[in-house]
N, C-alpha and C positions, 0 to 999 in steps of 0.2 A: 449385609443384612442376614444371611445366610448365615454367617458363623456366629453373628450376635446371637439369630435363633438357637443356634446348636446349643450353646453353653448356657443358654437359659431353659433349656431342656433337659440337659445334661444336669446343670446345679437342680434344678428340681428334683429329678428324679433320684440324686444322689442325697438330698436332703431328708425325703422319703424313707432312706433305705433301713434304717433303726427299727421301722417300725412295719416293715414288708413283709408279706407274708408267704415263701418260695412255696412251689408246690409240692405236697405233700405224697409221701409213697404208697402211704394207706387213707383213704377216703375215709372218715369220723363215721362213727354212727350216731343218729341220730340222739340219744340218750346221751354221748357224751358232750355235742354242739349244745344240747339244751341243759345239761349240767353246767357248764363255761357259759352262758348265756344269763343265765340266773343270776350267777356269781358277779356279772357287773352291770345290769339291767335289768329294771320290768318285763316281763315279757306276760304276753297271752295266749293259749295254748285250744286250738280248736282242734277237735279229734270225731271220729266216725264211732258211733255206736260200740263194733269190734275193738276201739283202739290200735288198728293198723293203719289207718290213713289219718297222718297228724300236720297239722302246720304251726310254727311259731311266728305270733305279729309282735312287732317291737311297739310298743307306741311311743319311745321316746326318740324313734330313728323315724320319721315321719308314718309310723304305721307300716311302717316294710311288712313284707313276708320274708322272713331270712331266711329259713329252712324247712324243709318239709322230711314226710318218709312214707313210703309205703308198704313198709314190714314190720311198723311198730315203734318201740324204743329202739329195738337191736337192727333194726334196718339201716341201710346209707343214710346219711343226711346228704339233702341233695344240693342247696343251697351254697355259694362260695358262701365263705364267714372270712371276715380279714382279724383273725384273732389278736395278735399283735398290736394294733390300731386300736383294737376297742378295749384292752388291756390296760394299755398306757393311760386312756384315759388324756390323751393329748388331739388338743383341734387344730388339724392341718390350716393354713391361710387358704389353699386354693380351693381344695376337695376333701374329703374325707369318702373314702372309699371303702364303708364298713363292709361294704357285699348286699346279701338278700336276692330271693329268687325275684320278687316282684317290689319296687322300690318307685314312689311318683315323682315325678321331676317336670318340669315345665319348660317349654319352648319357646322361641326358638332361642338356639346358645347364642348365635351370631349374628354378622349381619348390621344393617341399619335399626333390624328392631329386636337386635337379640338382646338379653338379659342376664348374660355373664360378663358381660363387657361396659365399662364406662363410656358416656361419650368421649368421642374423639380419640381414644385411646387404641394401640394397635392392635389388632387380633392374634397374637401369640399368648405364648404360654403365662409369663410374667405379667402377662396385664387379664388373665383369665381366672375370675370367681366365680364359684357358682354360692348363687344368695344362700344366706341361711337358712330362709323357711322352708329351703328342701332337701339343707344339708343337715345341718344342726340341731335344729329346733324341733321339740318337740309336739305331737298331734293329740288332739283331745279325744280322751275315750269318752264315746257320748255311751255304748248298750253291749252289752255281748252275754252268748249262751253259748250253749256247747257247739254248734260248728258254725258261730257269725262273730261277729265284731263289727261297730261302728265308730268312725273318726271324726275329728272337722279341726279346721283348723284356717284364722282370719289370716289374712297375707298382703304384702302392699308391697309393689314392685316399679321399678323404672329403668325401661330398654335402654336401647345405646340413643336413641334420638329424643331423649326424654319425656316418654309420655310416660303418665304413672298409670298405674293398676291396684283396684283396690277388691280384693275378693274373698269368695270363700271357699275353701274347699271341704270336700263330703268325701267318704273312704268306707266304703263295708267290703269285707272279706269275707266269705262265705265258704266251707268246703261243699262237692259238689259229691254225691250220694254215686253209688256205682250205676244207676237207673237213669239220674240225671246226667253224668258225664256221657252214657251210652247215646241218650236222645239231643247230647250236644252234638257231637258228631258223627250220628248215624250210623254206631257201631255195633256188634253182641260181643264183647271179650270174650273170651276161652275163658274155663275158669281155672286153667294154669296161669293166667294172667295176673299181677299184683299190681293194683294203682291206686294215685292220689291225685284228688285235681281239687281246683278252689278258683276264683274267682275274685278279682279285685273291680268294683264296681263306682266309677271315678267321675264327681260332676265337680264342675267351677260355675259359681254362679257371680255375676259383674254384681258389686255390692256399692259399686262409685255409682256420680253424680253424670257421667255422662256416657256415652253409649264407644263401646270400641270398634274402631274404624279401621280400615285396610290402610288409607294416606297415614295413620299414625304409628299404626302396629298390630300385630293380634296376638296373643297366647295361641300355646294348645296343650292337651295334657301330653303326658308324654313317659310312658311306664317303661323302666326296664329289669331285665331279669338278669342275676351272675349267676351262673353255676359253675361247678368244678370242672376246670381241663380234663383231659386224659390224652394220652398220644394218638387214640383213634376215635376220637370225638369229631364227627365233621356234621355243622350245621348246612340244614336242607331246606330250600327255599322256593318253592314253586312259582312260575309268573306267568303270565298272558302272554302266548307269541301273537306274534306279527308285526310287520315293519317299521322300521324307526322312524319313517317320515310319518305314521300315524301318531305308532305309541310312545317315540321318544328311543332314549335307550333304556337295554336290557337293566343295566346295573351302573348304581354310581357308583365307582372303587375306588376315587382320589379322594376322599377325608381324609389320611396321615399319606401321600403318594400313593400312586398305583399299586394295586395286588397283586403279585406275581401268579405268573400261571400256575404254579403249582402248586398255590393256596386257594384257587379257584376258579373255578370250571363249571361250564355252560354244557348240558345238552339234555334234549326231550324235555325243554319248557322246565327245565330244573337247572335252580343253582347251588352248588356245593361250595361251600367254604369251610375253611379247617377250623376247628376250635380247639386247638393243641395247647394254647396260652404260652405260644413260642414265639410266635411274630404279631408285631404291633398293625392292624388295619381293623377296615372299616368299610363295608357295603351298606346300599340302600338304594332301595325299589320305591318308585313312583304310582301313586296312586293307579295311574295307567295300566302300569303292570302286574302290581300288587295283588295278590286274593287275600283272602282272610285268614290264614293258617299259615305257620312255617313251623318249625322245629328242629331237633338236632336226634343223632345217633349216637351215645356211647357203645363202642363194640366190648371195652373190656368189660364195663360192668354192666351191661345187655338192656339197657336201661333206654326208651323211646320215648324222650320228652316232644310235645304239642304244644302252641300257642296257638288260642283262639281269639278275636279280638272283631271289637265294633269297625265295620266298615260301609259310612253311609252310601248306597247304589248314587252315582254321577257325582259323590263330592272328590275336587281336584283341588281346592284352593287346601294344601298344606306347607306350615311355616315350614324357612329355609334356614336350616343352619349352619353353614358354609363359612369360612372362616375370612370373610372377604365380605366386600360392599357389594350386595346382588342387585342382577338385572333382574331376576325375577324372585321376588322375596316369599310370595306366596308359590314355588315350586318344588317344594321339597320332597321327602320323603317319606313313606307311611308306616315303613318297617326299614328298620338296622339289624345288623348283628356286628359285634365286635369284637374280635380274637385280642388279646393282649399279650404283651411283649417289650422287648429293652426298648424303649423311644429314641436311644442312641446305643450303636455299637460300644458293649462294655459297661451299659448302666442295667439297671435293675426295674422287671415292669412294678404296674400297682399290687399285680397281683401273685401268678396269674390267674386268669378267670378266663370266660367267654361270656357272652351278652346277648341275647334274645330282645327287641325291642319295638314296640306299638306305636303309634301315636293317631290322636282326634284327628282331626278337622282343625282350619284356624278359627276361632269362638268368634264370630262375627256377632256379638253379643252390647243388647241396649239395658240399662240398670233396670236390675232386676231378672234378668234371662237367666238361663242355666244353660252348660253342656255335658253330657255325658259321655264316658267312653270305660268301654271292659275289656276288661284283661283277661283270658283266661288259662291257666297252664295245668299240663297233665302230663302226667309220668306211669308210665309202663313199664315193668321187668318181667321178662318170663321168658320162653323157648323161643329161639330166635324165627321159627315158622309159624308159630302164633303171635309173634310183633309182627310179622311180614303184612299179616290180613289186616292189623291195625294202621300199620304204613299206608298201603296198596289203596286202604278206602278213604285214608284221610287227604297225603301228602302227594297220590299218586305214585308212588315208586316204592319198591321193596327195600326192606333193610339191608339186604344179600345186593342190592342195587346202591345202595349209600356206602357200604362197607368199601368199594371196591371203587369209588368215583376218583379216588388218589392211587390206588394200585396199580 
């Protein structure tokens, strides 16, 4: 079984590889990402008064946020973009992995009520699709002004134990004012500080005929972010101590095998994992643990990206995506991140990227109910002692602290 998986892993990623996208020595600016953007898609383009804080939403990639800037046209683009992919203009079977900072995806993958998987069918690679209405398929622009945008988009789904789903979804993107992002997260910037933040504000409302049940299944929404590697990119993840007979464990690191230690490290209620886009894995914190913030450090381009996200006080029941028949299907996890890398020694990643990642609550939702869940991300560049005060009061630890959790 073991070798069948290999070589169906192997032929995947090597089928991929025409259209891959290796990483690059110079990071785009963002003028040239939204030049190449144009050229083979709609795009909608929300910007701040100054025109330094800019976001690009796709609405033909389910409303992504692909890329952002915080220094204008001539500023980085922050956003992975899989150029190559969206060039060709070719739809992969399994995934298409165009990028975007902020992209919606729905839960759970796996499982008895996951939704990339057919019944009965085994949980590998070769039997793994993710639906179209979150790959593919395009989102309706219902409204937008200069720094919002509104989505929706009808959807009809059936897990691995066949219950259907019949919903809708709502999408507004929003940029977030220097005044607003400060009172997001209780901060005053330096004004040597440069930022951009926005908001993806995500509800599923049950549009079927009858109410979704835990014995059957649940959704949840489930947002994630790619941005660009760098060799000293390590994502920062803060969690609830105290003992596992309460809280569970610290970190779940088996999604693709164990993390090795020296892609991530535990200590002072902090977890570090590298976002190098060198090795394929995969963490994730339990509700128990979870707070509502993580984010990552770029040291070369001094760049202190934030996620801020909905987390209701006591809710635990989140979907399980686990690649296996779970004991506990409502035990997952609240937040991901995901480094990428060869899936086999000698083959080629998607990317690579790294992945920042949210997710609701299970929608324990009767026809007609809604749920909601926000995303928020925010990006900083500026003098590394004035990121520090930005760190210190959001993540709890300094940058000069992040830098140095792999040295």
């Amino acid at each position: 079984m073991m070798i069948k998986m290999s070589i169906i892993i192997l032929l995947l990623a090597l089928s991929c590889g025409p259209i891959e996208e290796t990483m690059e020595t110079k990071q785009p600016t963002f003028s040239e990402d939204l030049s190449f953007l144009s050229r083979h898609t709609d795009v909608v383009v929300l910007t701040d008064s100054a025109g330094t804080a800019q976001v690009v939403v796709i609405p033909n990639m389910q409303a992504r946020v692909m890329t952002s800037t915080l220094a204008g046209p001539g500023g980085l683009s922050l956003g992975w973009i899989n150029k190559k992919l969206i060039a060709s203009g070719e739809i992969l079977p399994h995934f298409n992995p165009y990028g975007g900072e902020d992209r919606f995806w729905l839960g759970p993958e796996a499982g008895q009520f996951g939704i990339f998987f057919k019944k009965d069918f085994p949980f590998d690679l070769g039997n793994w699709y993710t639906p179209s209405a979150i790959d593919t398929e395009p989102f309706d622009l219902v409204a937008r002004d200069g720094d919002g945008a509104s989505f929706k988009k009808s959807i009809r789904l059936e897990n691995y134990s066949g219950t259907q789903f019949n919903l809708e979804v709502e999408r507004e993107i929003r940029l977030l004012g220097f005044s607003e992002m400060a009172i997001k997260l209780g901060i005053s910037p330096d004004a040597a500080i440069q930022a951009v933040a926005y908001q993806s504000d995500n509800k599923i409302t049950n549009t079927g005929r009858t109410a979704w049940e835990k014995e059957s299944g649940l959704l949840s929404i489930w947002i994630l972010g790619m941005f660009n590697p760098s060799p000293t990119t390590t994502v920062v993840i803060p969690f609830r101590d105290g003992d596992e007979e309460n809280l569970g464990p610290i970190v779940n690191d088996t999604y693709f095998g164990k993390v090795p230690s020296d892609r991530l490290a535990i200590a002072k209620g902090m977890l570090y994992f590298k976002g190098d886009g060198k090795y394929r894995g995969k963490i994730g914190l339990s509700p128990q643990r979870a707070k509502p913030i993580l984010g990552s450090y770029d040291e070369t381009n001094q760049v202190l990206t934030l996620v801020q996200y909905t987390k209701p006080e006591g809710a635990v029941d989140y979907v399980n995506s686990m690649w296996e028949i779970q004991s506990k299907p409502y035990g997952g996890d609240v937040v991901n991140s995901y480094n990428d890398g060869p899936p086999e020694p000698g083959a080629k990643p998607l990317g690579p990227f790294y992945e920042l990642e949210t997710s609701s609550r299970a929608a324990e939702l009767k026809p007609g109910e809604s749920l909601s869940h926000i995303h928020r991300t925010f990006h900083f560049k500026g003098p590394e002692n004035k990121l520090d005060e930005i760190s210190e009061a959001t993540l709890g630890v300094s940058v000069q602290e992040i830098k140095f959790a792999f040295k």
